[in-house]
C-alpha positions in Angstrom: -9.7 29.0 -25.9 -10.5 29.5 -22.2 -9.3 26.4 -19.7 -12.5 27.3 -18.0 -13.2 30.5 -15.1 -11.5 30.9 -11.9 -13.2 32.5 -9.1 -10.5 34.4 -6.9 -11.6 35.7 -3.7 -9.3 37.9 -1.4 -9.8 41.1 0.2 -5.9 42.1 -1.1 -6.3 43.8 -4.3 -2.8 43.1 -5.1 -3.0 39.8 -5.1 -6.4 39.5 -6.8 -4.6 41.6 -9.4 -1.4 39.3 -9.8 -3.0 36.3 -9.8 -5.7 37.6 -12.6 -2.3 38.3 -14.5 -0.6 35.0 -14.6 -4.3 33.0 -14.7 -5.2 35.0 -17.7 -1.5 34.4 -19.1 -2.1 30.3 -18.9 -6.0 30.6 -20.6 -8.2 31.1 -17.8 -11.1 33.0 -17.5 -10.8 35.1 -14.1 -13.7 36.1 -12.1 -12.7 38.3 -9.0 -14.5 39.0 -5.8 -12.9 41.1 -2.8 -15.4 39.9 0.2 -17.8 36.7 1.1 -21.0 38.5 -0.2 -19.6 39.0 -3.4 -18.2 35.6 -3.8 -21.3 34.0 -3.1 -23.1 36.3 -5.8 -20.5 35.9 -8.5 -20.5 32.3 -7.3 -24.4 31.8 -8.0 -24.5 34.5 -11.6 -21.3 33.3 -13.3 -21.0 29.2 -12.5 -17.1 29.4 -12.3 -15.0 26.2 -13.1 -12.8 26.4 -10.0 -12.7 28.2 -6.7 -9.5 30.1 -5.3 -10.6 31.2 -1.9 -9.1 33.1 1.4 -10.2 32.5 4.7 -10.0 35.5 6.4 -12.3 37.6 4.5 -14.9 40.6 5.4 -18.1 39.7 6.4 -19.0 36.1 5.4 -15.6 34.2 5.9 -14.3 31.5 3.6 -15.4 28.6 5.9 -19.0 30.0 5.6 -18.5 30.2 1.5 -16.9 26.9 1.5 -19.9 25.2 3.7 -22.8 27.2 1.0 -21.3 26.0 -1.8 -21.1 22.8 -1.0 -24.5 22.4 -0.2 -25.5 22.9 -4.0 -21.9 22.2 -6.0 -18.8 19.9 -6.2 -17.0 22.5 -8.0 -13.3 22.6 -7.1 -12.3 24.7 -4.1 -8.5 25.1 -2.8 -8.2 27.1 0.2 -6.1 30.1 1.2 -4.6 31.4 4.3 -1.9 33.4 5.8 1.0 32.0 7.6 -0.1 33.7 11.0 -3.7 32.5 10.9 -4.6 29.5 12.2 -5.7 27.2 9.7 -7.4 23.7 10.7 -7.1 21.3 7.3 -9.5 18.9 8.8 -11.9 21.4 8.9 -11.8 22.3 5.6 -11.1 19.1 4.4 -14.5 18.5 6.4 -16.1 21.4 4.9 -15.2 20.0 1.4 -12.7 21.7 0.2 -9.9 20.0 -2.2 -6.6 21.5 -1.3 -5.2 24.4 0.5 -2.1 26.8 -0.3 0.0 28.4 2.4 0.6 31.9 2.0 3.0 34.0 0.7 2.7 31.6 -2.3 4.2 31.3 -5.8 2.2 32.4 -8.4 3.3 29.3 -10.4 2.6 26.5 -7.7 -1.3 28.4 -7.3 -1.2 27.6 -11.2 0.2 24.3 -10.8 -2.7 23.6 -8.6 -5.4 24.7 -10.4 -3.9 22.6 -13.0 -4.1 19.5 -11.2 -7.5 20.4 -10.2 -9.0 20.8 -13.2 -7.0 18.0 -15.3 -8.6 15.6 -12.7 -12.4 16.8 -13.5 -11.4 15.8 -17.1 -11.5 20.0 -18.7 -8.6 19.0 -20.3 -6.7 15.9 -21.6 -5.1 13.0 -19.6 -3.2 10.2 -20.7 -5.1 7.2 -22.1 -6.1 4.6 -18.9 -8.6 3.1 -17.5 -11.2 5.4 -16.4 -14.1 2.9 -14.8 -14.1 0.1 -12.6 -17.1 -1.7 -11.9 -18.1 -3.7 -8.5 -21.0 -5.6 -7.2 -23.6 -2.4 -6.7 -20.5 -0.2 -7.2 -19.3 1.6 -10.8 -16.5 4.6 -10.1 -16.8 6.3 -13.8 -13.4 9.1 -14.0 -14.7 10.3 -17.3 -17.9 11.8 -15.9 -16.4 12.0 -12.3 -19.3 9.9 -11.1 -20.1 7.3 -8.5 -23.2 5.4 -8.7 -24.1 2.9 -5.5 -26.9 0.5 -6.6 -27.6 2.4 -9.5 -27.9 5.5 -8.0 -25.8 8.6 -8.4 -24.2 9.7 -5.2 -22.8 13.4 -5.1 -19.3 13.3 -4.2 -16.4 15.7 -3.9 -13.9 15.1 -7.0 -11.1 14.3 -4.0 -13.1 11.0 -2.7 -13.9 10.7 -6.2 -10.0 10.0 -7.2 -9.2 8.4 -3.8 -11.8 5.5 -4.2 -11.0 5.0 -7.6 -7.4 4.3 -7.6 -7.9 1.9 -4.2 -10.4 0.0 -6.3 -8.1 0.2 -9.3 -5.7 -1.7 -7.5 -8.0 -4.3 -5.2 -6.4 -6.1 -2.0 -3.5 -3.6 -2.4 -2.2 -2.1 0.8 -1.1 1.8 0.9 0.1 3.9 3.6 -1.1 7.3 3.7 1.8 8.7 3.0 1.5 6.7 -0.9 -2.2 8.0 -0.9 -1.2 11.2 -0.4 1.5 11.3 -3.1 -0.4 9.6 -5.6 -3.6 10.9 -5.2 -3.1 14.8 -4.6 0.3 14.8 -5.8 2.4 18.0 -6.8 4.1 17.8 -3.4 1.2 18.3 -1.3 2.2 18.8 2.1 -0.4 17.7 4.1 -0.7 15.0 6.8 -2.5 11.8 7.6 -5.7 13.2 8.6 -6.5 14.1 5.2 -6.6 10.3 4.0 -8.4 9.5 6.7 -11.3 12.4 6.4 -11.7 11.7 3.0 -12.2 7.7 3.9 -14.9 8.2 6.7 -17.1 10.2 3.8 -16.7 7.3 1.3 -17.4 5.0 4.1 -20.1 7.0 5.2 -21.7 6.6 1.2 -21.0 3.1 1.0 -21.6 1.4 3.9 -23.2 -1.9 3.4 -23.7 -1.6 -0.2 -22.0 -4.9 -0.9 -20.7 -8.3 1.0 -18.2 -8.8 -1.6 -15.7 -5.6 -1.3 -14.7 -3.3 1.7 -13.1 0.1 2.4 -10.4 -1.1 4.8 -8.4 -0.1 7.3 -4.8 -1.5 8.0 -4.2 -0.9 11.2 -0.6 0.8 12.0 -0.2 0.7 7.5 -3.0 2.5 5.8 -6.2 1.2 3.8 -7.0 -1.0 1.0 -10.0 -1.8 -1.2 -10.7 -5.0 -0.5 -12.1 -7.3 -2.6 -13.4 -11.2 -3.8 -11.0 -12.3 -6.2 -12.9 -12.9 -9.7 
């Protein structure tokens, strides 16, 4: 059985070729596309599960394919770029993108990733926990990867998604970014405190003044905390 499509997109053959190999190894479906044009039409035709895209591409580069899709999907997206280029993780983080991989890379650390990615959109089993919590105006439901503010569904990346739930799993806790980071992304993700605090302005952005009776925070020289009335 298929762990769901992968949409590769690089402009090196070889390394379309290899990671085909080792995806299709694990049980993925692998959908490849060598230049932006491409990947936005496979992207549109074929619906893939996950997104494994390069920056540096002909034509329409991966920033430009990051920013399209975004406009009409949440599907996963981790980044790719070269050593030499210059890579700005805000701005993709910005853009909407979940993660980003350094190259050269490991062939097992791209599948560890997609892994990750796709265990936390619920296409394959977790262990047994809570996967709701409910606030005045405010319900964070991991099972369907959904937020709903006053009733409504808000589109939202799976990353804010995961971040907001497990500060409002754990009200009036404090954690430094350095815990969110761990915690939340996991598998060694080496990236910096900008991410946290990218991903916070958007939820902020989505649920500012929904509610007098719990608070995105910010502990100033610590981290953040979902603040709360005790029951």
């Amino acid at each position: 059985m298929s762990l769901g499509r992968v949409l590769v997109v690089d402009d090196d053959k070889n390394i379309c070729e290899l990671l085909r190999l080792y995806l299709e190894k694990e049980g993925y479906g692998v959908i490849l596309a060598h230049d932006g044009d491409e990947a936005l039409v496979k992207f549109n035709a074929l619906k893939p599960d996950i997104i494994l895209l390069d920056i540096m591409l002909p034509g329409i580069d991966g920033w430009q394919i990051c920013r399209e899709i975004r406009h009409k999907s949440n599907v996963p997206i981790i980044m790719t770029t070269a050593k030499s280029e210059t890579f700005d993780k805000v701005l993709g983080l910005e853009l909407g993108a979940d993660d980003y991989v350094v190259k050269p890379f490991e062939a097992k650390e791209i599948i560890a990733r997609i892994k990750a990615v796709t265990r936390r959109t619920g296409q394959v089993p977790v262990e047994t926990q809570t996967k709701e919590v409910h606030y005045d105006k405010l319900s964070v439901n991991m099972t369907r990867y959904e937020l709903k503010v006053n009733g409504k569904t808000l589109d939202t990346p799976p990353k804010e998604l995961e971040l907001l739930f497990h500060l409002a799993s754990n009200p009036n806790r404090v954690y430094t970014r350095d815990q969110l980071l761990d915690e939340v992304w996991g598998f060694e993700y080496y990236g910096d405190s900008r991410t946290i605090d990218v991903h916070v302005k958007r939820l902020r952005e989505k649920l500012e003044g929904v509610s007098d009776k719990w608070a995105l925070k910010t502990v100033w020289g610590v981290g953040y905390k979902f603040e709360a009335e005790e029951e």
